[in-house]
MIGU-437459 format. One record per residue: y, x, z of N, C-alpha, C in turn; residue in one letter. Coordinates in steps of 0.2 Angstrom, whole numbers, plus 5000, padded with zeros to 4 digits. Each point is the difference from the previous one (the first is absolute). Example, Ala and Ser with C-alpha at 12.3 -4.5 7.8 and 13.67 -1.06 7.14 Angstrom:
2
497250665039500649965000500650045000a500549984996500650045001500549965003s
//
This chain:
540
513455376281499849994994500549954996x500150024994500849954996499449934999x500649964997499849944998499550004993x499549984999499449984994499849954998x500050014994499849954997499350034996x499449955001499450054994499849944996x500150034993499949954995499550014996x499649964999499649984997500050024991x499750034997500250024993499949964994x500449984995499649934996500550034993x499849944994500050024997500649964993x500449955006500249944996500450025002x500449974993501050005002500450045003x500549995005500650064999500150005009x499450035003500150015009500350055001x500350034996500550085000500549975001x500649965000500349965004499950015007x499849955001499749975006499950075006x499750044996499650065004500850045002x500550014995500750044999500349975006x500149945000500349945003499950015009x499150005000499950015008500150065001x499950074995500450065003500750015000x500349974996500850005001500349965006x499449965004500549975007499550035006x499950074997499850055006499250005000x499549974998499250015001499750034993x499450045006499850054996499049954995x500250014993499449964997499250055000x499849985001499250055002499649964994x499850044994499549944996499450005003x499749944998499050015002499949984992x499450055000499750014991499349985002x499649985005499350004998500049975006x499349965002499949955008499850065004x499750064999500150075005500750005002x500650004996500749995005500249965002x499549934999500249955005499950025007x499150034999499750005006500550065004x500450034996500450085004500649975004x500349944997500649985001499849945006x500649995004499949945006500249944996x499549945001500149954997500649965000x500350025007500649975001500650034997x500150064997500250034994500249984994x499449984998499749994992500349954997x500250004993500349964996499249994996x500049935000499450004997500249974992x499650024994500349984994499249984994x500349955000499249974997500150004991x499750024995500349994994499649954997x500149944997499749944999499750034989x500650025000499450044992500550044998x499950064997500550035000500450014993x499649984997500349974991500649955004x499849965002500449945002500750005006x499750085002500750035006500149925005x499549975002500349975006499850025005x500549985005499850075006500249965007x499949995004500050005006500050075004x500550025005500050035005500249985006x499750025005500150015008500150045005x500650015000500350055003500249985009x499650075001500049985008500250095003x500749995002500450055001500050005011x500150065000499750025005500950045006x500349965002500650055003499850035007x500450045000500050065007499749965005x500549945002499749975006499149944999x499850034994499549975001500049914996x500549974999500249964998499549964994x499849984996499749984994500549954996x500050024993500549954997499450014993x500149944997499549994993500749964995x499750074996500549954993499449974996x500449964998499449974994500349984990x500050074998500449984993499449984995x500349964995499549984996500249994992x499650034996500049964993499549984999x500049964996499549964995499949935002x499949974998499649934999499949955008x500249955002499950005006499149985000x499949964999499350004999499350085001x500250034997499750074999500250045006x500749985003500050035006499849965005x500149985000499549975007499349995000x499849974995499250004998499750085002x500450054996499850075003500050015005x500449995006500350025005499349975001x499849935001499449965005499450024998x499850014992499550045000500050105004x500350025001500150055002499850015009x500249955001500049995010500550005000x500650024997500550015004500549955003x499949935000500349955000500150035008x499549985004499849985006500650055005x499850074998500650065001500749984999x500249954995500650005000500449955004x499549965000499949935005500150025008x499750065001499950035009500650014999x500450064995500650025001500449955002x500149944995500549955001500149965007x499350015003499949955007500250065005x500050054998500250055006500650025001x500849954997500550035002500350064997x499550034995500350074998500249994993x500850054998500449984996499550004992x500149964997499950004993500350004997x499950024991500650014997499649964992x500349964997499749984995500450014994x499750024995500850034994499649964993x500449934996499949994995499349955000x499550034998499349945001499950035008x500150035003500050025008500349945003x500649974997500449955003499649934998x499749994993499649944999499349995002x499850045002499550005003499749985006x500949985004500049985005499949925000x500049984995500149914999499349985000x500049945001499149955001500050034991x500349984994499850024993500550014996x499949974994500450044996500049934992x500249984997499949994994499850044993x500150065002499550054994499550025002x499649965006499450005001499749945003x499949944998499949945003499350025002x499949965008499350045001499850045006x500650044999499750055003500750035005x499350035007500750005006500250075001x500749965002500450055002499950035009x500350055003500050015006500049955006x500449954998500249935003500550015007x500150064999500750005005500749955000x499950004992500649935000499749964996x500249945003499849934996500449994996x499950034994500349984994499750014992x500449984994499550014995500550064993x500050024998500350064994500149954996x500649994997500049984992500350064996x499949984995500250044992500749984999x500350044997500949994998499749964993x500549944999500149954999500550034989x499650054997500449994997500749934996x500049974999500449965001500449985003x500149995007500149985004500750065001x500550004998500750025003500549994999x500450035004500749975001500450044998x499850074995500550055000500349984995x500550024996500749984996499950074995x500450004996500350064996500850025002x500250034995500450025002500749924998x499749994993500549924997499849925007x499650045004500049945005499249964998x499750024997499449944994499450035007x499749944999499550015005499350064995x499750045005499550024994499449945000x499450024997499449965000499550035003x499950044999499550055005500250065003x499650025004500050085003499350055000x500050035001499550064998499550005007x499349984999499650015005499450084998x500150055005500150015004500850025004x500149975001500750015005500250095001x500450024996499950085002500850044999x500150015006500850035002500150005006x500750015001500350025007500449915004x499550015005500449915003500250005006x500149975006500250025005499449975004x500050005009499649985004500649985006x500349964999500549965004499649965006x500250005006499949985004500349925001x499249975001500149925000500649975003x500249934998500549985007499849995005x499449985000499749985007500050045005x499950094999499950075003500850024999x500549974995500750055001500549955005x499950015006500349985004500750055003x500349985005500550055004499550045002x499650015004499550055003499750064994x499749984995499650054996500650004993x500649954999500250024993500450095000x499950055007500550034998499350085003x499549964998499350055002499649974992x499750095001499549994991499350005003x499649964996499449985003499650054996x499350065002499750044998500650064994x500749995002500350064996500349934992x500049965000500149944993500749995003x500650004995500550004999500249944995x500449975000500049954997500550004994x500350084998500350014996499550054995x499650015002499650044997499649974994x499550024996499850004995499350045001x499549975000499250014998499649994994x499650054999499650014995499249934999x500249974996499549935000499650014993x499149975001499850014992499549965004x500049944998499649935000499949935000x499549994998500049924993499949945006x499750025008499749965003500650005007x500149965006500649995002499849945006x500250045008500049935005500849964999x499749934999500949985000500349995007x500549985000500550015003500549935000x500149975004500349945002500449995009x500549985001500350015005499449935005x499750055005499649945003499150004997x499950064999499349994994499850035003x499350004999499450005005500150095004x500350054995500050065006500349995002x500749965003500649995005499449985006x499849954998499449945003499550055005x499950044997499350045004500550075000x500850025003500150015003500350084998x499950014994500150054995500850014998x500150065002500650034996500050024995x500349954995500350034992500450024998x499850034994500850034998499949974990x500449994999499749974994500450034992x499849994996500150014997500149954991x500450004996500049964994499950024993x499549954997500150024992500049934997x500450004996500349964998500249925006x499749934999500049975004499450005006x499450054999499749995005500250065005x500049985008500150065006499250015002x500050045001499550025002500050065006x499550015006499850065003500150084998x500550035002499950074996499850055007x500149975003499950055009499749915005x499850025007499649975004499950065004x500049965007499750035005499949945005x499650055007499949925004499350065004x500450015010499650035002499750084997x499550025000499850104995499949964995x500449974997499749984991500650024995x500150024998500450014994499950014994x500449984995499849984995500550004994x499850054993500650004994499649984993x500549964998499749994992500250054995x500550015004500250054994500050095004x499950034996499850105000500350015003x500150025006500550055003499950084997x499450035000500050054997500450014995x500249944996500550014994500349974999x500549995004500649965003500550055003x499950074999500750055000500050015007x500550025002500149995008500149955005x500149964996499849945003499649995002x499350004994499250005005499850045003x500250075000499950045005500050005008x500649944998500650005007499449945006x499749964993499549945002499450025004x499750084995499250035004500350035005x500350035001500450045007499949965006x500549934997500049965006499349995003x499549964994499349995002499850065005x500050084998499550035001500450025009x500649975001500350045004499849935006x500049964997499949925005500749975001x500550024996500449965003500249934995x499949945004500049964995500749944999x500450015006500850004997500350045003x500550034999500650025001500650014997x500750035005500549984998500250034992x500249964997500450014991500550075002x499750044996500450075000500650024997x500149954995500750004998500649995004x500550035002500449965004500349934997x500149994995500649944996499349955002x499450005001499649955000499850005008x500050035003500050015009500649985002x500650004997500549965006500249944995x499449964997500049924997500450004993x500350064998500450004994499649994994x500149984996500150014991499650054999x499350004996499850084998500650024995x500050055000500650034996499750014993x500550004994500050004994499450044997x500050075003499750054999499250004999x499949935007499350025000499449934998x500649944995499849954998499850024993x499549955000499550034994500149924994x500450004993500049934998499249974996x499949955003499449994996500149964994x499449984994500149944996499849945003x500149944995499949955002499449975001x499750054999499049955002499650065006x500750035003499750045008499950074998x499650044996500150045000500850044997x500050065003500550055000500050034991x500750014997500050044994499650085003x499950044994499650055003500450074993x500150065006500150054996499450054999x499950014993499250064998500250064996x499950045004500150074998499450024995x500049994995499850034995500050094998x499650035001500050084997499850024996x500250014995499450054995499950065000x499350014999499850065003499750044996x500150064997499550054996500050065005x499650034997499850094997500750024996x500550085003500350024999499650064995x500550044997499850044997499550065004x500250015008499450065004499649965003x500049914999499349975001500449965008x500350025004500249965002500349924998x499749945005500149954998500849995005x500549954995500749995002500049934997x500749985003500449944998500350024994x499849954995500650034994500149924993x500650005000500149944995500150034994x500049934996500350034991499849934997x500450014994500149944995499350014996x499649935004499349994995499550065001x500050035006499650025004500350104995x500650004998500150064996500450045007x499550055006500450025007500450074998x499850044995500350055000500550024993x500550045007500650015001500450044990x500449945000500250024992500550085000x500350005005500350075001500050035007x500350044999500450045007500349995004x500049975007500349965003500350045007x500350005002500250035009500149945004x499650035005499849945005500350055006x500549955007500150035002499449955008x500050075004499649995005500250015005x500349945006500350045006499649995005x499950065007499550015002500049965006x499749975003500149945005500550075009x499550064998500050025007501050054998x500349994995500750045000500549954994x500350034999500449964994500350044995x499550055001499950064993499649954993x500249994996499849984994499550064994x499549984998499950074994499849944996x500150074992499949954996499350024995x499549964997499550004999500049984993x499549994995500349994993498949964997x500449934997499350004997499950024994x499650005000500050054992499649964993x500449984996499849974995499150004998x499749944998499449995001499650015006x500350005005499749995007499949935002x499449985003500149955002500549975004x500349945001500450005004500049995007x500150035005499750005005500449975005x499849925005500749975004499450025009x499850015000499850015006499250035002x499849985006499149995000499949955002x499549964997500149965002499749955009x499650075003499849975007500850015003x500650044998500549985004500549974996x499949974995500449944998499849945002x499250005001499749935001500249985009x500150065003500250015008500849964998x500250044999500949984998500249934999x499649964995500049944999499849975004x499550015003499649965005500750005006x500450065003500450015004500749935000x499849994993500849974996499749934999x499549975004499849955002499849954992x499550034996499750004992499549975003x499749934997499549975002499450014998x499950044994499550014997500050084997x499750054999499950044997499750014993x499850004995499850014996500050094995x499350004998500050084995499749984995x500150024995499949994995499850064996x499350045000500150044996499950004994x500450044997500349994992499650044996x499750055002499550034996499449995001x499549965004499549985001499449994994x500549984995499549994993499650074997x500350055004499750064997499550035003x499949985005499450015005499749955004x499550005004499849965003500150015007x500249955003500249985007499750005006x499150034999499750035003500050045001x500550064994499950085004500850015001x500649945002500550005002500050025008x499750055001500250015008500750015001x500450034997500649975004500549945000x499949974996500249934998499749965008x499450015000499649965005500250055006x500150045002500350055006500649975001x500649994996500549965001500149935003x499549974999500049935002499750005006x499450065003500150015007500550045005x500250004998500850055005500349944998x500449964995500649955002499549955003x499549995002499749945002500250025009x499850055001500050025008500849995000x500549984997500750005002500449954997x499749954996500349964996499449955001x500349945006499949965002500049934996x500049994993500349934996499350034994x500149954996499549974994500050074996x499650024997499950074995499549994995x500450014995499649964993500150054995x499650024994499650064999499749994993x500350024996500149994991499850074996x499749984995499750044996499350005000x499850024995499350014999499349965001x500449935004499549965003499849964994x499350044997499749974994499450035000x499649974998499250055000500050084994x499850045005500050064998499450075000x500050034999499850064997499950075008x499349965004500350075005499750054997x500550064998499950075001499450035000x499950015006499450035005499449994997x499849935001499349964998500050004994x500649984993499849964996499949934999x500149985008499849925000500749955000x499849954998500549954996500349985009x500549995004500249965004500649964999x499749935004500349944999500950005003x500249954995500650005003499950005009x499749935001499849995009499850075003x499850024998499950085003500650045002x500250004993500750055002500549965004x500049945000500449965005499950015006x499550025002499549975005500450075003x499850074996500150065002500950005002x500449974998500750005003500349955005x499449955003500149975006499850025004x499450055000499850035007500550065000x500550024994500350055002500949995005x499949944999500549955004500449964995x499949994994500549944995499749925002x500549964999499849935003499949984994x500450024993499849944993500150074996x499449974997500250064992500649944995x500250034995500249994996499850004989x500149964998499350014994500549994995x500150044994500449984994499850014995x499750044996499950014994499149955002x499850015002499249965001500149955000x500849985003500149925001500249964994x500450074996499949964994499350014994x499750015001499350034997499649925001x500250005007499749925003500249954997x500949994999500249934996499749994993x499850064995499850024996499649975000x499450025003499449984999499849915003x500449995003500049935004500249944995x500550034995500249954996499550004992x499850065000499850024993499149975002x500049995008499249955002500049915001x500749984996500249935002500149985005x500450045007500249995006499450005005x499350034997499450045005500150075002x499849985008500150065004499450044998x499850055002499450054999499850025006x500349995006499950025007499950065001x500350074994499850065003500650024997x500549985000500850044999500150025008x500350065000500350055005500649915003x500049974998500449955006499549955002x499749994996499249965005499650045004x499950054998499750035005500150015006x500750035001500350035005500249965005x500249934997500349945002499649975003x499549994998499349975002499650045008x500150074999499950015005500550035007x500650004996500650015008500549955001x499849954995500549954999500450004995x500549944999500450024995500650045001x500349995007500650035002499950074998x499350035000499950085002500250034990x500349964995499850024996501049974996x500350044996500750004996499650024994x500649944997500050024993500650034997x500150054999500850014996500050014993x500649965000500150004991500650015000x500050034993500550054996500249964994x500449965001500449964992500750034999x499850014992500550024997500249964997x500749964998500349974995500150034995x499849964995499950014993500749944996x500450044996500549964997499949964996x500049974996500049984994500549954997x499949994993500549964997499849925001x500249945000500149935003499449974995x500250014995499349964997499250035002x500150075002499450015002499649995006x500649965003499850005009499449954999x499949944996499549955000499450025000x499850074995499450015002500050075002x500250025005500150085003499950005006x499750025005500150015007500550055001x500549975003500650035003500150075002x499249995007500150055002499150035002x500050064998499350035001500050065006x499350005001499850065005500050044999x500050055004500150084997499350015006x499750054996499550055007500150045001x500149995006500350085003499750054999x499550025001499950054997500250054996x499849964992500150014994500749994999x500349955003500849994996499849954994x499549985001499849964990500349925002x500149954994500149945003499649964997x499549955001499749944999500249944999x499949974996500449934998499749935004x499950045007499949935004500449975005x500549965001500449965004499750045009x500950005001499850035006499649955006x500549944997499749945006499149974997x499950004994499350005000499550055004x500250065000499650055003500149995007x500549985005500049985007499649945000x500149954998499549934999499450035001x499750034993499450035000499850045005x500350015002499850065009499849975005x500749945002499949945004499449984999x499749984996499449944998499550085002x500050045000499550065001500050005010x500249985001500050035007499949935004x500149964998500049925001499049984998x500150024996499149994998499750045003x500050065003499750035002499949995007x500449975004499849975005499849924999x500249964996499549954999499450004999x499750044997499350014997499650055005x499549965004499850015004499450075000x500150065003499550045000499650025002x499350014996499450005004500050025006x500550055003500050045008500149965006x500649964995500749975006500049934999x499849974992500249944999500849965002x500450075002500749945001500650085001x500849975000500350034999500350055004x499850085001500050045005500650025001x500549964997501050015002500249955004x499549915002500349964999499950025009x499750025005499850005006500750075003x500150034994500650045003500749965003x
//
């Protein structure tokens, strides 16, 4: 029998990842939909998945994977809140289970709040207990509190909490000795770059209490504070940041896990015989630890036989002013033909599941789609929009974010009004990680201002934000510069937004309309909700 994984079926956030990710390093996913397939399935199989409220997507899973030789391995990934996870987890029984597992020797894997969950607590939940595997406490990034610079050398004043990009997981000096500096601990490379999205953080200090009770770090930095991004110590391993969306590199991380090997030797040769990584495979960071980041962007429509393609144009104008000859050469000869677009066709640059492949190839941190015709339909009966983002998700390992339409709408079928959070909801179980919001977002600053800087708490960014956090939610703006004469500048705004949709422009300040966004996503986890009472991004 091949390797299995049986999952648990739920209804939060974006496990299509996660599920891609343990099929792409060889295990086969078997879901469970009802406590009938619990009872069909071997316990020691099962991924258990508990959903805490499903408006709220916070989700705890326990995956307990089952190899050839009989072996047991438990990952434990998590979103939401720390507090609500573990409260859940202990009203549930399942504490006790996770507890035998860890007394038994048998590997574990904790991913994100899987990792935090191993600490005595936490600061975004005073109170209340953690695992207690490690004696220690979580704090909150410190907006204030850094040492990054700009580019003229000026110190900044703040940083952006929640913490969200690509940072390293460098091996502590107390573990990079002559013995392991020229071995990778669970597949971590210390030239490499991992995918991070979280507000809360074990710190790191040379000689601090993981050293102490014997833990292998690997760490990582934002701004001036280091912190934990990997740990291990005996079957326990542990990651802050996503492997599942951390490119090949986090792949290279579950393998290790899945496969037990917890070091060996650095496969690179220039870094196996003690040299220099070579130029090729150093990655430059900024000054407050995270990595600059490339996003492929694709705009996407319906061509004229209905197929959807990549296609550009000035102010969203994709088709073609005339009759063009493209030439096409064929990968498998070096016969060239030539093909002709034909005035008023859309313009057609590729598809976009093997452009989003392509880029991904070309080591692209981010993918984004945008589609550009959205406004004309509803996003509920875009099955192929939503078909796309399942096929690059099963191949395209990094962050997928997903534009258009995300507004409250008009389903077809019913006649029934559905919320923006719905359609959202509908493109994160299809596998996107953040929507994207533009024309609603300026509908928001609109309305935000024109209520004397009062939120409403039902714009498509509080909602959504509110309940998958706010990392899960972009706002893009479209500013157009507007010229004028010198006496008019005083009372003119310079530069207005355009909707994309429409092409139209509004005479609201770009930077006003992102302020006003900020302050929508910021309250929205301040302001405590009857379900959760606290911020369900901050535990991420």
């Amino acid at each position: 029998m091949g390797k299995k994984v049986h999952l648990l079926d739920y209804v939060a956030g974006n496990i299509r990842s996660l599920v891609n990710a343990i099929e792409k390093c060889g295990y086969e996913v078997e879901w469970i939909r009802s406590p009938e397939d619990v009872k069909d399935a071997e316990v020691r199989d099962t991924v258990f998945s508990y959903s805490i409220d499903e408006a709220l997507s916070i989700s705890f899973y326990i995956c307990t994977l089952r190899i050839v030789d009989s072996v047991h391995k438990l990952i434990l990934p998590g979103v939401g809140h720390f507090s609500h996870c573990l409260t859940s987890l202990s009203n549930a029984n399942y504490l006790p289970a996770i507890h035998a597992h860890l007394a038994s020797g048998k590997p574990f894997f904790g991913i994100c709040v899987g990792l935090q969950a191993l600490f005595t607590g936490s600061d975004e939940a005073p109170g209340v207990a953690g695992l207690g595997v490690i004696n220690g406490q979580l704090r909150r990034f410190d907006e204030s509190k850094t040492s990054a610079t700009n580019a003229r050398g000026a110190v900044k004043a703040r940083k952006s909490v929640p913490c969200i990009g690509w940072n390293s997981a460098s091996l502590a000096p107390a573990v990079d000795s002559a013995s392991t500096s020229r071995h990778s601990f669970y597949g971590l490379e210390d030239w490499r770059k991992y995918y991070y999205v979280h507000s809360y953080f074990a710190p790191y200090g040379p000689g601090c209490e993981l050293e102490k009770q014997g833990w292998t770090v690997a760490t990582a930095r934002y701004g001036d504070e280091t912190y934990a991004g990997a740990i291990g110590k005996g079957n326990v391993f542990a990651t802050q940041f996503h492997p599942e969306k951390s490119g090949e590199a986090g792949l290279k991380v579950i393998k290790a896990f899945l496969e037990g090997r917890t070091w060996e030797a650095v496969s690179h040769p220039a870094i196996a015989n003690g040299t220099q990584a070579p130029q090729a495979v150093k990655v430059e960071s900024s000054t407050n630890g995270l990595t600059r980041r490339i996003i492929a962007c694709l705009d996407v429509r319906a061509n004229d036989d209905g197929d959807l393609v990549v296609t550009k144009g000035d102010q969203y104008d994709v088709r073609e002013k005339a009759s063009v000859p493209t030439n096409n050469t064929s990968s498998s000869s070096s016969s060239t033909s030539t093909t002709k677009h034909l005035a008023g066709q859309v313009r057609n640059l590729g598809k976009p599941v093997h452009l989003a492949e392509k880029y991904y190839r070309q080591s692209a941190d981010e993918i984004t789609f945008l589609n550009i015709t959205s406004f004309r339909s509803s996003p509920l009966t875009d099955l192929p929009m939503l078909e796309i983002l399942r096929q690059v998700s099963r191949t395209v390992f990094v962050p997928l974010t997903i534009g258009g339409g995300i507004r409250d709408t008009i389903d077809p079928s019913t006649g029934r009004t559905a919320s923006a959070l719905e359609v959202a909801k509908l493109y994160f179980a299809s596998g996107a990680d953040k929507v994207s919001i533009g024309s609603e977002a300026v509908t928001a600053a609109e309305d935000y201002y024109a209520a004397g800087g009062q939120l409403s708490g039902k714009t498509a960014i509080e909602t959504i934000s509110a309940a998958y956090g706010c990392q899960a939610v972009v706002v893009s703006v479209d500013p157009k510069r507007v010229f004028t004469e010198p006496e008019a500048k005083a009372s003119f705004h310079g530069k207005w937004l355009v909707r994309s949709a429409s092409c139209t422009t509004i005479n609201v300040d770009t930077i006003e309309e992102a302020l006003s966004n900020h302050v929508s996503t910021r309250k929205a986890h301040e302001t405590p909700s009857p379900e959760v009472g606290s911020d369900p991004s901050h535990g991420t």
